[in-house]
C-alpha positions in Angstrom: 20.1 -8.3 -36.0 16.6 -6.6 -36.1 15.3 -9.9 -34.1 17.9 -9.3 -31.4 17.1 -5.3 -30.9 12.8 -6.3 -31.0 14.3 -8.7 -28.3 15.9 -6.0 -26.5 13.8 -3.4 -26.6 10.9 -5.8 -25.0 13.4 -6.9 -22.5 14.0 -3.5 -21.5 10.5 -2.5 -21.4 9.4 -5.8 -19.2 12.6 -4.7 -16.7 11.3 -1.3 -17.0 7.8 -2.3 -15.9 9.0 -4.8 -13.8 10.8 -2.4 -11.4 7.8 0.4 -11.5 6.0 -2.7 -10.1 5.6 -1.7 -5.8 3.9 -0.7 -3.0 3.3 2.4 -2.5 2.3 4.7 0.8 4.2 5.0 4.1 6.8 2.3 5.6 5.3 -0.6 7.6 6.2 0.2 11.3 7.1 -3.7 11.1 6.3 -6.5 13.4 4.3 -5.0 16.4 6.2 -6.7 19.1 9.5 -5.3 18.2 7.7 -1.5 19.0 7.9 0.0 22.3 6.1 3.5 23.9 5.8 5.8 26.6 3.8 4.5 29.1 4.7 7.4 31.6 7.2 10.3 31.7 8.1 12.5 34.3 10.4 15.0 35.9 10.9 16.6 39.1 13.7 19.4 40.4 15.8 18.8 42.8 18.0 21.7 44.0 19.8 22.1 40.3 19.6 18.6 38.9 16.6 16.8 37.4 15.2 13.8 38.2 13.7 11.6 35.4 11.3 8.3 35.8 8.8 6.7 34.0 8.1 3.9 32.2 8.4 2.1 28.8 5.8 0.0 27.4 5.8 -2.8 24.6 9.1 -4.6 23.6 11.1 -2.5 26.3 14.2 -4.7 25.8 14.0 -3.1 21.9 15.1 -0.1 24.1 19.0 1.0 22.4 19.4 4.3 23.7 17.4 6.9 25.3 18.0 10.6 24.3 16.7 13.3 26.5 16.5 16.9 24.9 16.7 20.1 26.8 15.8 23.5 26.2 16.4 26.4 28.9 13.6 28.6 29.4 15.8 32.1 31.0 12.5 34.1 31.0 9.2 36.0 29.7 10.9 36.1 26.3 11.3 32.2 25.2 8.5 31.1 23.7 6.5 28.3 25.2 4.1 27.8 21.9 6.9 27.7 19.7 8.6 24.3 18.3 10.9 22.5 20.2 14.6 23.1 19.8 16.6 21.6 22.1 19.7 23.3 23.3 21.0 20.4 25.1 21.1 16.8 24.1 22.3 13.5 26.5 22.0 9.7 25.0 22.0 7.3 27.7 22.2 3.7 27.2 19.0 1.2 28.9 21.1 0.6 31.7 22.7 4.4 32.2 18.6 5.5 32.5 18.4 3.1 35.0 15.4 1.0 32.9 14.2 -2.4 34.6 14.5 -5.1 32.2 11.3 -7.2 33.7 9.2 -3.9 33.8 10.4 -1.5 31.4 10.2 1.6 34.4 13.4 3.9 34.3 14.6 6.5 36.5 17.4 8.8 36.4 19.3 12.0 37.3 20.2 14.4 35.2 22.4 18.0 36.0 21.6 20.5 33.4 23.1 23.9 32.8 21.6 26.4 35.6 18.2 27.6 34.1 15.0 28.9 36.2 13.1 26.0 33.9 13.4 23.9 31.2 10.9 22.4 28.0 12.1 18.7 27.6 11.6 15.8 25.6 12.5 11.7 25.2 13.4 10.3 22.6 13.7 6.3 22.4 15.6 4.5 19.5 14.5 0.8 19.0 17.7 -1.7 18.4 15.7 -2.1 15.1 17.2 0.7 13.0 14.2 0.8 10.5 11.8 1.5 13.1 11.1 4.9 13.7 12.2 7.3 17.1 9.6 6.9 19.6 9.1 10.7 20.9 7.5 12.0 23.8 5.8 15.6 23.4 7.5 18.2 25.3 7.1 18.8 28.7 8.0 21.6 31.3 9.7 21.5 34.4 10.9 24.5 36.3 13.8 24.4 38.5 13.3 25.1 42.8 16.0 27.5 43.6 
């Protein structure tokens, strides 16, 4: 009976190591070619819509879905130093953006609620879940009348 418990309590203690065994630091972003970037990003008015184009770079066929985030600007008080919220958010899928599957470029409209201007952002999420959002910093974009 002792035997058996010295037995178990080694067994225990090897499992125990065993499992504290690891790496340790940040994820692995993976295999490079599954990642994709922002190559370009841009925005124009047009009367009260927006137009969006640009271009993805890397494994652009990783692309799932694009997100673009909005946040109205109504005047002097918003805050353009501040963190991004976004008070509007749109997924579209590769094709709804209008991406190119040879070049990765993308273009497409979007119609916002009425604002004099607008901070904005994308957001690309890669078919492989465990690789992270690829975001764009925000940008701003004011709205002819």
């Amino acid at each position: 009976r002792r035997q058996r418990m010295k037995s178990f309590r080694i067994l225990l203690f090897l499992v125990v190591l065993c499992a504290a065994c690891g790496k340790a630091g940040l994820p692995d972003p993976g295999d490079p070619s599954k990642n994709f970037s922002w190559k370009s990003y841009t925005a124009k008015s047009i009367g009260n819509c927006l137009a969006f184009s640009g271009q993805v770079d890397g494994a652009h066929r990783n692309v799932d879905s694009v997100r673009l985030e909005l946040a109205p600007i109504n005047g002097p008080e918003d805050c353009p130093g501040c963190p991004f919220v976004a008070g509007e958010t749109i997924t579209f899928t590769p094709k709804e953006a209008g991406m190119d599957k040879t070049s990765g470029a993308f273009s497409f409209p979007y119609c916002p609620t009425p604002a004099p201007a607008f901070r904005w952002r994308l957001v690309g999420v890669n078919v492989y879940s465990s690789l992270p959002y690829v975001v764009t910093p925000s940008q701003f974009t004011s709205v002819s009348q």
